[in-house]
Backbone as JSON Lines, residues from 0, in Angstrom:
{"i":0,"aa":"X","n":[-24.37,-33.15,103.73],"ca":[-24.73,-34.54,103.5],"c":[-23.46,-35.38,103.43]}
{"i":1,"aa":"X","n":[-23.48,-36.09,104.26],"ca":[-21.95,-37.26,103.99],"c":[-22.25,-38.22,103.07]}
{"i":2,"aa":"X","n":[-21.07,-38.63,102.68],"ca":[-21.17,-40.0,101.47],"c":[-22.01,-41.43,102.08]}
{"i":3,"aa":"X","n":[-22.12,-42.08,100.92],"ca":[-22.45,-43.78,101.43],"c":[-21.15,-44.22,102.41]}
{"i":4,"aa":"X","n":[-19.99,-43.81,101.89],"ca":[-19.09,-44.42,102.77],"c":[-18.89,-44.11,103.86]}
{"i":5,"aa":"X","n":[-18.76,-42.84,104.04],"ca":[-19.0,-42.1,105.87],"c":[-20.1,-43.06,106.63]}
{"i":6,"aa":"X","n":[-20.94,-43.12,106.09],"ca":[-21.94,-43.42,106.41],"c":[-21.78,-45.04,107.04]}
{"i":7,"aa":"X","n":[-21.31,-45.33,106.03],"ca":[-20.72,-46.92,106.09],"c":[-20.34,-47.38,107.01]}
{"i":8,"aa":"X","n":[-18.58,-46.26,107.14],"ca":[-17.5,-46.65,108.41],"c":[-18.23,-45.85,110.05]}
{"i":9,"aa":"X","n":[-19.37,-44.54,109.49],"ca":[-19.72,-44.39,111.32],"c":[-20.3,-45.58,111.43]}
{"i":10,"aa":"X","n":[-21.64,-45.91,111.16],"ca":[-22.35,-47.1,111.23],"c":[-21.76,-48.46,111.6]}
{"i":11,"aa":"X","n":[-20.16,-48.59,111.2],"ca":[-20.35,-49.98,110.79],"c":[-18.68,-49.98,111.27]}
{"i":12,"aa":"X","n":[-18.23,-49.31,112.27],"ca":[-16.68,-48.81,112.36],"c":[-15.87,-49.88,112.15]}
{"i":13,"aa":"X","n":[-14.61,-49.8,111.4],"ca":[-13.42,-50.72,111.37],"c":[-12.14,-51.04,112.74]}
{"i":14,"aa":"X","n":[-12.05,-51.95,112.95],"ca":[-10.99,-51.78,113.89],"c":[-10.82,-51.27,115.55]}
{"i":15,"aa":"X","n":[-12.32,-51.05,116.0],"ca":[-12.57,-49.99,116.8],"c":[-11.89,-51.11,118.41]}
{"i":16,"aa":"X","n":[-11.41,-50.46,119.13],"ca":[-10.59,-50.73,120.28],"c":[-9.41,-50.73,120.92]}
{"i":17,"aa":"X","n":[-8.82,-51.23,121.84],"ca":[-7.65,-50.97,122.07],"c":[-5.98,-52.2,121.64]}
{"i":18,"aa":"X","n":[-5.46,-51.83,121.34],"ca":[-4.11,-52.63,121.41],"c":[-3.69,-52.7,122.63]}
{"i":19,"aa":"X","n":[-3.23,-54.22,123.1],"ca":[-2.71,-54.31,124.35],"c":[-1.1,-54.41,124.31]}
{"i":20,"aa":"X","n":[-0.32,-53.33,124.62],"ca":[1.16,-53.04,124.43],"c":[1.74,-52.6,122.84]}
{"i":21,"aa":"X","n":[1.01,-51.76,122.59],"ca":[1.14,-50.95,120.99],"c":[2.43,-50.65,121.09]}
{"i":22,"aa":"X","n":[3.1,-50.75,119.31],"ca":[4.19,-50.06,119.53],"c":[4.06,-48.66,119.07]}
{"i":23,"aa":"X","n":[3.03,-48.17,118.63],"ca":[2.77,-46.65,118.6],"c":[1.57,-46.3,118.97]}
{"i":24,"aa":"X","n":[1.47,-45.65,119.88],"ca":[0.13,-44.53,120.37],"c":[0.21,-43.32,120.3]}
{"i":25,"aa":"X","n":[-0.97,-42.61,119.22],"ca":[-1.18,-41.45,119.04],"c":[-2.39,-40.56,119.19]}
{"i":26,"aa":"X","n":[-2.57,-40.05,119.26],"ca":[-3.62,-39.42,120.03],"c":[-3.99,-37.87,119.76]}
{"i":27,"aa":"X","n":[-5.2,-37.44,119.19],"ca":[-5.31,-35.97,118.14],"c":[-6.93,-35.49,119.08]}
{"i":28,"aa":"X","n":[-6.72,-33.88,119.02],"ca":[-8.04,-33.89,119.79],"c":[-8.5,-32.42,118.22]}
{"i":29,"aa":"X","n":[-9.38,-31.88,118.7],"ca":[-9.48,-30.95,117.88],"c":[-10.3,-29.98,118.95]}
{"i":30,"aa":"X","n":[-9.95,-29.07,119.13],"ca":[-9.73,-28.13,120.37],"c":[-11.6,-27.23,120.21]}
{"i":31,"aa":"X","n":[-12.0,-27.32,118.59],"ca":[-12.86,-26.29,117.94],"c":[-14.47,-27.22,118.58]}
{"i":32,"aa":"X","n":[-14.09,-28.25,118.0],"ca":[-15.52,-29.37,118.38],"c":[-15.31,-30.5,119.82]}
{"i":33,"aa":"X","n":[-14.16,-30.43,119.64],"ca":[-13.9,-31.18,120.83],"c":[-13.82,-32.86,120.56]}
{"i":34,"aa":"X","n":[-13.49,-33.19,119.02],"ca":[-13.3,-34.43,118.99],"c":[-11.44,-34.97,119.01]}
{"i":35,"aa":"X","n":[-12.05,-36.25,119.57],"ca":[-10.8,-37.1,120.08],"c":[-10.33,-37.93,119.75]}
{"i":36,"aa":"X","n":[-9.19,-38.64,118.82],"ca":[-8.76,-39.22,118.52],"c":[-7.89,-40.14,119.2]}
{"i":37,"aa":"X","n":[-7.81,-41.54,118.91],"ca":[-6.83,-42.54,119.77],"c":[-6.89,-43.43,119.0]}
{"i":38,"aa":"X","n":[-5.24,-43.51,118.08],"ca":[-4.72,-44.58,117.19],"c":[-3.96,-45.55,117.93]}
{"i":39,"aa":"X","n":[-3.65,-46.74,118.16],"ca":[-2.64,-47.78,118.67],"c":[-2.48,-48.66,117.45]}
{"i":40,"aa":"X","n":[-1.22,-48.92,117.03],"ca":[-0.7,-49.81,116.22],"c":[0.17,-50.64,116.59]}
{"i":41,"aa":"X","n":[0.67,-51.85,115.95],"ca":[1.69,-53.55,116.14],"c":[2.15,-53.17,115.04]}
{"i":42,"aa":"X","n":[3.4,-53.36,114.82],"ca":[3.94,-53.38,113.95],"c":[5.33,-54.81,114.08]}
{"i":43,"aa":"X","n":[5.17,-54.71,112.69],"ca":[6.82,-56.54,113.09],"c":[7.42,-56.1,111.37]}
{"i":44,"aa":"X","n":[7.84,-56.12,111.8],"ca":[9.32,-55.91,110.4],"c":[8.82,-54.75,109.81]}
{"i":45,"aa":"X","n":[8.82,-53.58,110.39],"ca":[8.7,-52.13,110.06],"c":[6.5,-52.23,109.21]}
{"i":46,"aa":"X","n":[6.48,-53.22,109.27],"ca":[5.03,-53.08,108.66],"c":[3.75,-53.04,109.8]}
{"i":47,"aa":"X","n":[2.85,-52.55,109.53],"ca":[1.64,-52.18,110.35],"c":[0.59,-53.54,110.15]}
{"i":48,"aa":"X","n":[1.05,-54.02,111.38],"ca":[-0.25,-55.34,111.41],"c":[-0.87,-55.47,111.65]}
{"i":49,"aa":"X","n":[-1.76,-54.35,112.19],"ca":[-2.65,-54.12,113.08],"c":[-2.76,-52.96,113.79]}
{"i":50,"aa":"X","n":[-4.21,-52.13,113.53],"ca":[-4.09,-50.83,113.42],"c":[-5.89,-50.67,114.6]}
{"i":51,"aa":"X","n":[-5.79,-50.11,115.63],"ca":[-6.98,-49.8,116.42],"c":[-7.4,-48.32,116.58]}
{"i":52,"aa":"X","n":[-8.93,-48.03,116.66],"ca":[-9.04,-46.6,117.47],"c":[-9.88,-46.34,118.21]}
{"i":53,"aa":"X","n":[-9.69,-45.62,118.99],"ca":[-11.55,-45.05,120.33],"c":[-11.16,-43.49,119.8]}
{"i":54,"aa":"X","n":[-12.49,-43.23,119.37],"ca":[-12.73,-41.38,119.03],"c":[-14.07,-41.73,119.89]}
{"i":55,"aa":"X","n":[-13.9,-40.34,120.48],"ca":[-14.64,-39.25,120.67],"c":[-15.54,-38.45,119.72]}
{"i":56,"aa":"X","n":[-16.87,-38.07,119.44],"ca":[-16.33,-37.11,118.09],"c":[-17.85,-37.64,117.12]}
{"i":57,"aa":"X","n":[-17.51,-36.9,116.45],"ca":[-18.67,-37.13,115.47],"c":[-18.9,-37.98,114.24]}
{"i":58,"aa":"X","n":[-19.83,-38.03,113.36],"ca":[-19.86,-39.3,112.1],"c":[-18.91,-38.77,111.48]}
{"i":59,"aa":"X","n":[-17.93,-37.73,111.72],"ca":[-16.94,-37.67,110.64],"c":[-15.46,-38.14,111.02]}
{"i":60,"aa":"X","n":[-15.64,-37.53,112.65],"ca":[-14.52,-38.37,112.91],"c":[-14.45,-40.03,113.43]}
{"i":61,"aa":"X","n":[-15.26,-40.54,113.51],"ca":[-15.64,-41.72,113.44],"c":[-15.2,-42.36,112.14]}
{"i":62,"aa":"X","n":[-15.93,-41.85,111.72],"ca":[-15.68,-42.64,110.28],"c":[-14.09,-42.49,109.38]}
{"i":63,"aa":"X","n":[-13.31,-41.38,109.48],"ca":[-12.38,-41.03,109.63],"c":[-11.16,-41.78,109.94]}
{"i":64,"aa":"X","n":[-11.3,-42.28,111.41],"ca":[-11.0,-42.87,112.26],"c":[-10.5,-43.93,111.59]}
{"i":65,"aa":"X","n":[-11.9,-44.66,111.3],"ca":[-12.23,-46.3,110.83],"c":[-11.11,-46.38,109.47]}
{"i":66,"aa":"X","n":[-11.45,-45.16,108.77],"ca":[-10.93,-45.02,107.59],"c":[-9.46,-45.59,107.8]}
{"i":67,"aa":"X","n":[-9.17,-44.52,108.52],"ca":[-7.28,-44.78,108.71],"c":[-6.74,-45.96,109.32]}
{"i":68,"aa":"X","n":[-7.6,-46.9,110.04],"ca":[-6.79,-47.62,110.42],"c":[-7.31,-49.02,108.85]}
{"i":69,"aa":"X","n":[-8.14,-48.79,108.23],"ca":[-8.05,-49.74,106.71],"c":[-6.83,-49.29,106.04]}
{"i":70,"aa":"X","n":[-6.48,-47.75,106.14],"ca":[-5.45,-47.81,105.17],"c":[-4.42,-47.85,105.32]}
{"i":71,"aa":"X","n":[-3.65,-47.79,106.97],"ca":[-2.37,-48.06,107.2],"c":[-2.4,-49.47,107.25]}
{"i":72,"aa":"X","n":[-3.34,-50.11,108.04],"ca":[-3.13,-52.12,107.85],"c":[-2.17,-52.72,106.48]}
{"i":73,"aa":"X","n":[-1.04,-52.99,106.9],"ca":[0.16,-53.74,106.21],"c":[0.66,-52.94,105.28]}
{"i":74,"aa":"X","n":[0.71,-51.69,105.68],"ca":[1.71,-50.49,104.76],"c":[2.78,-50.5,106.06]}
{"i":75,"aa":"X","n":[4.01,-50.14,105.49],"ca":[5.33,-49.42,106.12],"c":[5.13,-48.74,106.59]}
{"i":76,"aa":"X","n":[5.63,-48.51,107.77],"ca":[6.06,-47.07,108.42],"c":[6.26,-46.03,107.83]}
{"i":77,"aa":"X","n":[6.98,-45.88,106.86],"ca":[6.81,-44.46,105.95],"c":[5.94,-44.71,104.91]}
{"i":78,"aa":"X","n":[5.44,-45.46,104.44],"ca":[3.88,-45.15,103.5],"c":[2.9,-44.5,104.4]}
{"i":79,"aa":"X","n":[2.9,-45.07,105.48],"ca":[1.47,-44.81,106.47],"c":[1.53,-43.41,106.99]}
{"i":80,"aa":"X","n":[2.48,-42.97,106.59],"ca":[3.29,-41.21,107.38],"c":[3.03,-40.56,106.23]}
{"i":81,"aa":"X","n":[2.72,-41.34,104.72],"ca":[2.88,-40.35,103.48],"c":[0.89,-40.11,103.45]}
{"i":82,"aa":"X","n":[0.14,-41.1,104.16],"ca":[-1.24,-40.76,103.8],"c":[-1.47,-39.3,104.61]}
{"i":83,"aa":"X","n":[-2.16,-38.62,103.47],"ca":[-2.72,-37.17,103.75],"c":[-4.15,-37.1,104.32]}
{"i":84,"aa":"X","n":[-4.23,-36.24,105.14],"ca":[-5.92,-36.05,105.37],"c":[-6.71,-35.81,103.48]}
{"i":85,"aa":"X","n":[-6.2,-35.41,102.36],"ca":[-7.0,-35.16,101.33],"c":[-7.17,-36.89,101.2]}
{"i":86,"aa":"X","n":[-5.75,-37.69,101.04],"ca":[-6.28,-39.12,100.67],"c":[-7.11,-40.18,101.33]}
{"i":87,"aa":"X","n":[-7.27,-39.4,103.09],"ca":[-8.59,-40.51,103.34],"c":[-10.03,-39.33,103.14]}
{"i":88,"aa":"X","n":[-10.08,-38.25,103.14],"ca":[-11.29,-37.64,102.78],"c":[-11.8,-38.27,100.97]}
{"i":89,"aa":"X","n":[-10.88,-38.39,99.83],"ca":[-10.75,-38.92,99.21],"c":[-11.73,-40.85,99.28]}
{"i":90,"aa":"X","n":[-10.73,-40.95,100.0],"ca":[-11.42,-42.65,100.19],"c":[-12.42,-42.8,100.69]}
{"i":91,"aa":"X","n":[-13.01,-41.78,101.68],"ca":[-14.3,-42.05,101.9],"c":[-15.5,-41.18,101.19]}
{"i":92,"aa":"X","n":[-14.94,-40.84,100.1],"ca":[-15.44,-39.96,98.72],"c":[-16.07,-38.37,99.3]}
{"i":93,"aa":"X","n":[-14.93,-38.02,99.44],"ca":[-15.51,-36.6,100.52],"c":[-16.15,-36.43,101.88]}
């Protein structure tokens, strides 16, 4: 059973699309289920101004997804490198 919030961000995704000339693109697949990840971020004075994604993938990575780009939006470059997969499983309450 997923949380209200999973539920929330598949349903209702944050951020979802592309950046046109990102200064970082990253990109995660998971080889087992076959979901796909695609982060693009802007960044201007080392801070994250704007954070996009297209997954592949299921309500978890969807929602996932959505998750991460709420929580890097206007963190540093090294805050956004310190979030753990426990602290967005966390934020979207398991």
């Amino acid at each position: 059973m997923y949380s209200e919030k999973v539920m929330d961000h598949f349903e209702n995704p944050r951020n979802v699309g592309k950046i046109d000339k990102p200064d970082g693109l990253g990109k995660q697949g998971n080889p087992v289920c076959g979901d796909v990840m695609e982060l693009a971020i802007k960044v201007k004075d080392n801070i994250i101004e704007d954070a996009k994604f297209r997954t592949f993938g299921c309500c978890a990575a969807i929602a996932t997804s959505s998750m991460i780009t709420e929580m890097v939006i206007g963190k540093t470059l090294e805050d956004a490198e310190k979030i753990s997969k426990q602290a967005v499983a966390e934020a979207l309450d398991g």
